[in-house]
C-alpha positions as CSV (number, residue, x, y, z in Angstrom):
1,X,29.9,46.3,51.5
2,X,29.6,46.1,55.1
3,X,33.6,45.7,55.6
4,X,34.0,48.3,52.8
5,X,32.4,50.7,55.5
6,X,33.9,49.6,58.8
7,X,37.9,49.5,57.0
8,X,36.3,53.4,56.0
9,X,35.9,54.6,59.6
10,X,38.9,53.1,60.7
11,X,41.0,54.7,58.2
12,X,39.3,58.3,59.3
13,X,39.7,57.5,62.7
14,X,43.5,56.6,61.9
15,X,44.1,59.6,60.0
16,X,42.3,61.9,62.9
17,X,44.5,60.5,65.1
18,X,47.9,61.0,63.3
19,X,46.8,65.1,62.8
20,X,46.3,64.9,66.5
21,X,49.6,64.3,67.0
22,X,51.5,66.5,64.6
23,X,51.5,69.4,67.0
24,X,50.8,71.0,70.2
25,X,48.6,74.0,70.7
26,X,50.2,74.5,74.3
27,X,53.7,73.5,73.3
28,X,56.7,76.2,74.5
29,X,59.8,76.1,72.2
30,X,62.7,75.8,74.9
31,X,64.9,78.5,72.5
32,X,61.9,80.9,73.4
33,X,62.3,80.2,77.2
34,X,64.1,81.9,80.5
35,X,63.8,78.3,82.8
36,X,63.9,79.7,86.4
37,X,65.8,77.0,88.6
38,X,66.0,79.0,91.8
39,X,64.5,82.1,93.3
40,X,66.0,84.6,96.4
41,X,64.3,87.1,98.1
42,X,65.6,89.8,100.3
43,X,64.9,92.6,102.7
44,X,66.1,95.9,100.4
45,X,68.1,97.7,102.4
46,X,68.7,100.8,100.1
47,X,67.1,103.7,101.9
48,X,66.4,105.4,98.2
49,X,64.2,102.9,97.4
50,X,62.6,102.8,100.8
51,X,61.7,106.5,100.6
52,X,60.2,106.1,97.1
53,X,58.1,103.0,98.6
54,X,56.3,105.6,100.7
55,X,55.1,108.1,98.1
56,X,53.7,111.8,98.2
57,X,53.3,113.2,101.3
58,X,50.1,112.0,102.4
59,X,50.0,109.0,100.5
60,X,50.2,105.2,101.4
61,X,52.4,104.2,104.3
62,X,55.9,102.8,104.0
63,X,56.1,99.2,103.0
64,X,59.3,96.8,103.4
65,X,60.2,96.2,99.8
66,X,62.2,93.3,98.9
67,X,65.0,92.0,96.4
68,X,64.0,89.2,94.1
69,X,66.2,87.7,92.6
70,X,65.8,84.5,89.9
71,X,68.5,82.5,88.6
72,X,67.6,81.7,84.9
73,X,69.4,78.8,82.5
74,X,68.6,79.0,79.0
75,X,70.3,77.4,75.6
76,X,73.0,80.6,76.0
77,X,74.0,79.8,79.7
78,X,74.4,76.1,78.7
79,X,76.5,76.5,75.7
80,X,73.5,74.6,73.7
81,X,73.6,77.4,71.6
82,X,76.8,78.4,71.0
83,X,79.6,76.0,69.4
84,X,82.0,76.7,72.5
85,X,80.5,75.8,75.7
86,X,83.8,76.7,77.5
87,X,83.7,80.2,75.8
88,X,80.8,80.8,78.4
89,X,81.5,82.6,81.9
90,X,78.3,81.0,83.8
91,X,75.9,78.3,83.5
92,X,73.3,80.6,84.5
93,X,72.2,84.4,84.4
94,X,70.9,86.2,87.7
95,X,68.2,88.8,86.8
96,X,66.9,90.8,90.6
97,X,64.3,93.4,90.8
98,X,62.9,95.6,94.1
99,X,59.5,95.9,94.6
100,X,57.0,96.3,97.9
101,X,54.9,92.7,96.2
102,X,55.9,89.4,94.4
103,X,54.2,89.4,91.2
104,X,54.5,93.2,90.2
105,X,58.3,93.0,90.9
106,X,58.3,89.4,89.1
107,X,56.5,91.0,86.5
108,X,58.8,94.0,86.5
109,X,61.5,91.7,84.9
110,X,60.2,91.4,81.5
111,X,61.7,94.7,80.5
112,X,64.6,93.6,82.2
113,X,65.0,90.0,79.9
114,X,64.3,88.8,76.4
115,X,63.0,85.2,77.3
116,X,59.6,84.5,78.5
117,X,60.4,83.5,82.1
118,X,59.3,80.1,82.6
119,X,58.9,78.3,86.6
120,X,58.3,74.6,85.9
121,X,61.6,73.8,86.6
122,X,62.3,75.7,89.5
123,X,64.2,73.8,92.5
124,X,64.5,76.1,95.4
125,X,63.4,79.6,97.1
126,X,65.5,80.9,99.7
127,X,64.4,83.7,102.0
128,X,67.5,85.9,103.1
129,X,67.4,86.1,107.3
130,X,66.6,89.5,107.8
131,X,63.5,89.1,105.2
132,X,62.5,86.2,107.5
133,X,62.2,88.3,110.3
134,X,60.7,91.2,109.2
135,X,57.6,89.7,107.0
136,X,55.2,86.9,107.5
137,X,56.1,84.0,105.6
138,X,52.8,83.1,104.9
139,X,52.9,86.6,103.1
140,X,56.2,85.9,101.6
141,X,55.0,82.4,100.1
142,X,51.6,83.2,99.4
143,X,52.3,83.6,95.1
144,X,54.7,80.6,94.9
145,X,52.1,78.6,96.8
146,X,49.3,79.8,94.6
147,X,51.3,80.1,91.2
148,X,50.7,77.0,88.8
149,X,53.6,76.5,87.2
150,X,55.4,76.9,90.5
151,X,56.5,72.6,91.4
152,X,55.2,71.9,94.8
153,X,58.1,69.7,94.9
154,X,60.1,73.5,95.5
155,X,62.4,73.1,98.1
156,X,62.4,76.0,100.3
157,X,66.2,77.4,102.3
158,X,67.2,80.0,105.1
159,X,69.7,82.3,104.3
160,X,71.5,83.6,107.7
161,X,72.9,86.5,105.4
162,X,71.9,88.0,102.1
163,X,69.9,84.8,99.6
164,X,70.9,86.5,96.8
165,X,74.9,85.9,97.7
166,X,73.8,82.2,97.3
167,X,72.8,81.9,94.0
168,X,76.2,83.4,93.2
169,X,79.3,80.7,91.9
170,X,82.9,81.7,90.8
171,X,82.7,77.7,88.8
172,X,81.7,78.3,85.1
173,X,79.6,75.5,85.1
174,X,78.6,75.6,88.3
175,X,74.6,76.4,89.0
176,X,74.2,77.0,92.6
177,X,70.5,76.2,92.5
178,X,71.0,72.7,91.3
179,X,74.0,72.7,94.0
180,X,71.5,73.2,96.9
181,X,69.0,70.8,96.2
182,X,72.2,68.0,95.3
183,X,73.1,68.8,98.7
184,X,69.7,68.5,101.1
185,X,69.9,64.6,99.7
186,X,72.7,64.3,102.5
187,X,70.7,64.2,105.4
188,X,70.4,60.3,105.0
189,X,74.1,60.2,105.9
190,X,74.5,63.1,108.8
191,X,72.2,64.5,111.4
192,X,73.3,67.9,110.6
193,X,71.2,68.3,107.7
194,X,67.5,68.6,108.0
195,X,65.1,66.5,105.3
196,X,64.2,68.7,102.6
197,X,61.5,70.8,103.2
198,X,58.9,71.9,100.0
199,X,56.5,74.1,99.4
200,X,53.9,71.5,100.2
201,X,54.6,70.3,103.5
202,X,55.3,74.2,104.7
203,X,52.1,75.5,103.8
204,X,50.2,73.0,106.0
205,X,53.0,74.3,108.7
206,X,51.8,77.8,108.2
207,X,48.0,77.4,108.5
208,X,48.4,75.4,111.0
209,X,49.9,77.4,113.4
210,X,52.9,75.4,114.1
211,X,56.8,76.0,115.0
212,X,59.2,74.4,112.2
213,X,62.6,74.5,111.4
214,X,63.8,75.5,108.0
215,X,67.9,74.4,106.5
216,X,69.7,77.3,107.0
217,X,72.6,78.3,104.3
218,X,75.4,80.6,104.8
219,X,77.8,81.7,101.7
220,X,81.1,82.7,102.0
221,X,83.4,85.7,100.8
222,X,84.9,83.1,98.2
223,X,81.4,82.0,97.1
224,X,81.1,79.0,99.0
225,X,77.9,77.8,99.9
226,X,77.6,75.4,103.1
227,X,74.3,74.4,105.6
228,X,75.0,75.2,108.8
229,X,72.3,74.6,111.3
230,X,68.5,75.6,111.1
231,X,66.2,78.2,111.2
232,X,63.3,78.2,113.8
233,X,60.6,79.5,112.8
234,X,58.1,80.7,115.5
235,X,54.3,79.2,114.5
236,X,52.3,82.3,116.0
237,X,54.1,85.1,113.9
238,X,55.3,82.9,111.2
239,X,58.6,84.1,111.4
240,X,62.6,83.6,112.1
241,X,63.0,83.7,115.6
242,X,66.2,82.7,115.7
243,X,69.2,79.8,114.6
244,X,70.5,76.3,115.8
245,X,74.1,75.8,115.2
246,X,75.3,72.3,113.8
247,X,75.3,70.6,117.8
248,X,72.1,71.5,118.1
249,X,70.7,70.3,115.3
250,X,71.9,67.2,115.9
251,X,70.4,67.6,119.3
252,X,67.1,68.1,117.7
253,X,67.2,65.3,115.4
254,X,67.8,62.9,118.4
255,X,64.7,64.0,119.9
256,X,62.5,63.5,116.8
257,X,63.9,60.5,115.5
258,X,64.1,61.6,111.8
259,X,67.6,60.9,111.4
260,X,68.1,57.9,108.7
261,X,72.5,58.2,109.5
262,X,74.6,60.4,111.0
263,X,77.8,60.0,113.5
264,X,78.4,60.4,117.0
265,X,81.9,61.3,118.2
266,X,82.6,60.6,121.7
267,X,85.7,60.4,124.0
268,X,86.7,56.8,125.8
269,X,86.9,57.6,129.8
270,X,90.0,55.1,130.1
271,X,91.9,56.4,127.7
272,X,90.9,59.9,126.9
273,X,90.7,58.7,122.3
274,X,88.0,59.3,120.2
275,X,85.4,56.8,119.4
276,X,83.1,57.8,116.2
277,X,79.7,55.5,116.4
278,X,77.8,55.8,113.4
279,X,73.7,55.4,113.2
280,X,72.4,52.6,111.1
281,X,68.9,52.9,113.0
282,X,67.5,55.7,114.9
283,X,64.3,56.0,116.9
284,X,62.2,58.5,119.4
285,X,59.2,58.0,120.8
286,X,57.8,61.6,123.0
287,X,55.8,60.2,125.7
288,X,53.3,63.1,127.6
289,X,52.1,62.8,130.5
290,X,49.0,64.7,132.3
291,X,48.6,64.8,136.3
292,X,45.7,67.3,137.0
293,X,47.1,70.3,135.6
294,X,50.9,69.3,135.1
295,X,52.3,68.7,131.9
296,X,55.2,66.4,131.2
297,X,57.4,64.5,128.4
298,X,59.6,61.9,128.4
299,X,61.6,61.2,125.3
300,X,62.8,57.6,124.3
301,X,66.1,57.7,121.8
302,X,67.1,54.2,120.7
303,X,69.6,53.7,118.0
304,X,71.7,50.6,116.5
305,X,75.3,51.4,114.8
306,X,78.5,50.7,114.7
307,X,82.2,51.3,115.5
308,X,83.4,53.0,112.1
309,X,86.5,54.5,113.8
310,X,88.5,54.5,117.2
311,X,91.8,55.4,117.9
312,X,92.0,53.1,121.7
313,X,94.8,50.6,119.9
314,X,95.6,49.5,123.1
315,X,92.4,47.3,123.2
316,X,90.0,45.3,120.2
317,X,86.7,46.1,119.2
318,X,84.9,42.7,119.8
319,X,85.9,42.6,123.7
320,X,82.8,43.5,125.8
321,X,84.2,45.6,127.9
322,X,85.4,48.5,125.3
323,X,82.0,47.9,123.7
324,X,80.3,48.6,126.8
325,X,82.3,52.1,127.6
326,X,81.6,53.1,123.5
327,X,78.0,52.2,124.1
328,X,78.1,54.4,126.8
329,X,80.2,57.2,125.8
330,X,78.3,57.5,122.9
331,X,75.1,57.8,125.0
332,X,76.1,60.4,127.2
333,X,77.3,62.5,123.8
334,X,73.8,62.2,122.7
335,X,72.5,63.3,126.2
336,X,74.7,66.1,126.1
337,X,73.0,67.6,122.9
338,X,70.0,67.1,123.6
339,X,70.2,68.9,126.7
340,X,71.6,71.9,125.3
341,X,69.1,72.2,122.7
342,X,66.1,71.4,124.6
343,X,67.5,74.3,127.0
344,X,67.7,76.6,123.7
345,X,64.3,76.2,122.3
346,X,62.5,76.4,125.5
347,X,64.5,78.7,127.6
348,X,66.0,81.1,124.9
349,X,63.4,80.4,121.6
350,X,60.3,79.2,123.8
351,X,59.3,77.6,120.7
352,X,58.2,74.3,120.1
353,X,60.1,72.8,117.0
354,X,60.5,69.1,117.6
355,X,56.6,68.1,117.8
356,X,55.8,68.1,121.7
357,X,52.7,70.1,121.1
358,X,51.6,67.7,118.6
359,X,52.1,64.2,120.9
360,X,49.9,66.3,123.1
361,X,47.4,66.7,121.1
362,X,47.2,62.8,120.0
363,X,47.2,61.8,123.5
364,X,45.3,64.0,125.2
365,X,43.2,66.3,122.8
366,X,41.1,67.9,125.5
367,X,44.4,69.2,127.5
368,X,45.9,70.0,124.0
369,X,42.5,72.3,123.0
370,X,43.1,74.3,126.5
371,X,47.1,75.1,126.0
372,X,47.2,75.5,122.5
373,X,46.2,78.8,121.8
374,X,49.7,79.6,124.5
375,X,51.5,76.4,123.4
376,X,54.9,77.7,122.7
377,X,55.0,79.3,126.3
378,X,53.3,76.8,128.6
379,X,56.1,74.7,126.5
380,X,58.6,76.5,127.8
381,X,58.0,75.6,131.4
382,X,56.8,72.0,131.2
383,X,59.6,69.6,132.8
384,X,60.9,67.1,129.9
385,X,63.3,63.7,130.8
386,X,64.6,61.9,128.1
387,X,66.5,58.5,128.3
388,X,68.8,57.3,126.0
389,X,70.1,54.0,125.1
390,X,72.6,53.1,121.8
391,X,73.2,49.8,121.1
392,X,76.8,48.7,118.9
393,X,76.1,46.0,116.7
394,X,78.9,45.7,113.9
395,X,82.3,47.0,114.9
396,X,84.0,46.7,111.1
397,X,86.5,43.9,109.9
398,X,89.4,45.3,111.6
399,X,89.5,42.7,114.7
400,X,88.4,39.9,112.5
């Protein structure tokens, strides 16, 4: 009788369990969703909707309003839901509203859209230049950081023209948002691409009070989309103080180290032909220094490559003395930027972007508690020598 009752609750338990599973009270049929993949947000610049931002005489203030728009893929865009996929212009549908805040303008969309407009899968936001320098990112960021479905995985972009224009594609099954995150995973293979920044590591940025860069993105006449250099981004107003071109860049990447591959191209003094050394290894180490009450850096670059192209056929690869002259060529490239951009961010930008402030603050914390609050100026007049030293360790096959 006893296993009579026990086989009982385990057949009630059983059949519990199986209704527990037949459905989902939270579950979101994908035919019934809008799945945002990317989001840009611009300055407006129509001087209509300006004038209506500032209301009756007598009423509120003007406020900047800006462009949002989000780049949606549903079953239509796909071609899941139609028996010709190649019948369909675009892999995606853009949808942009104005407003003078996010989540009303956000909001604003519904009546714009049939599909409930879903975030989990969004990949990237991208804040058009003149946005950047207008508004306070914090400001900006503030409902995408707060907003639950929004991944904190989100990558975030620079646009040094209008965002919008790059989440535009002439390829029918292209999606430009998937395109930008495909291509921040190159920055293992060139200094000129910064490592992807999300949503997660740029809010601790922006309550911190620190300088950063941002990937900048430029799109073309033609639709063409292509990073070119970064976006500095001043830590006291939390906004775009200015760009670094593709050289500089590199230069900064040098300086902190976080370069996994990249190439250096370099001219051989005896012969006047190019020389391309490519990082296997890179490494930086800021060193401050404090006498009384000067401040000073010195910054340590060392990096292990190899020959992956040369054009001196007069001489081999595996004879010491060439090696020597690439090793050195190569180093006095990587001197050469970056000098030019430490003369950029602390002469032109005065703002600290490749960590000084922060070495400071490890090594010395009571200094670093009397110059932060002025950091980015004090940094602009602190004297900073760096030393560089590359060493070639594989040269290829060809001299085998």
């Amino acid at each position: 009788m006893k296993h009579v009752t026990v086989r009982n609750l385990l057949i009630s338990l059983l059949v519990l369990t199986l209704l527990s599973l037949t459905g989902c009270w939270s579950s979101k049929e994908i035919e019934d969703l809008g799945l945002v993949v990317g989001t840009s947000l611009d300055l407006d610049t129509q001087e209509e909707s300006r004038e209506e931002s500032a209301g009756q005489a007598g009423g509120p203030p003007r406020r900047d309003r800006i462009t949002i728009t989000n780049q949606f893929v549903t079953a239509e865009t796909t071609g899941k839901g139609t028996k010709n996929a190649s019948s369909q212009p675009k892999a995606y549908n853009n949808v942009s509203e104005t407003g003078d805040a996010i989540l009303p303008t956000l909001r604003n969309m519904i009546l714009r859209i049939e599909k409930r407009a879903f975030d989990e899968h969004s990949k990237v936001i991208i804040i058009g230049g003149d946005l950047a320098r207008t508004l306070d990112l914090q400001k900006i960021l503030d409902f995408f950081i707060r907003e639950q479905e929004m991944r904190p995985s989100c990558l975030l972009l620079i646009a040094q023209n209008r965002a919008s224009q790059t989440l535009d594609s002439k390829k029918p099954m292209e999606v430009p948002a998937f395109k930008l995150v495909e291509m921040t995973h190159g920055h293992g293979r060139t200094t000129k691409i910064l490592p992807p920044a999300t949503l997660t590591k740029i809010e601790g940025k922006l309550h911190s009070g620190t300088s950063f860069l941002l990937q900048n993105v430029v799109s073309s006449a033609n639709g063409d989309i292509k990073f070119e250099g970064a976006a500095v981004i001043e830590g006291k107003t939390r906004k775009l103080r200015g760009f670094l071109n593709e050289k500089e860049l590199e230069g900064l990447t040098w300086i902190t180290g976080e370069g996994k591959g990249g190439l250096v191209k370099s001219v051989d003094k005896k012969t006047g032909e190019p020389i391309i050394y490519e990082v296997l290894s890179m490494k930086s180490k800021i060193k401050p220094r404090v006498d009384g009450n000067n401040i000073s850096f010195k910054i340590e670059i060392e990096s292990e490559g190899r020959i992956a192209e040369h054009w001196v056929v007069s001489e081999k690869t595996i004879e010491t003395d060439f090696l020597k002259r690439a090793e050195k060529a190569a180093e006095e490239e990587v001197e050469r930027l970056v000098e030019h951009v430490l003369d950029k961010i602390q002469h032109e930008y005065k703002t600290d972007v490749a960590g000084f402030g922060n070495r400071l603050r490890i090594a010395y914390p009571h200094v670093w508690k009397a110059v932060k609050k002025d950091w980015d100026q004090t940094f602009s007049e602190v004297p900073i020598r760096y030393e560089v030293n590359l060493t070639i360790k594989d040269y290829g096959t060809a001299d085998e």
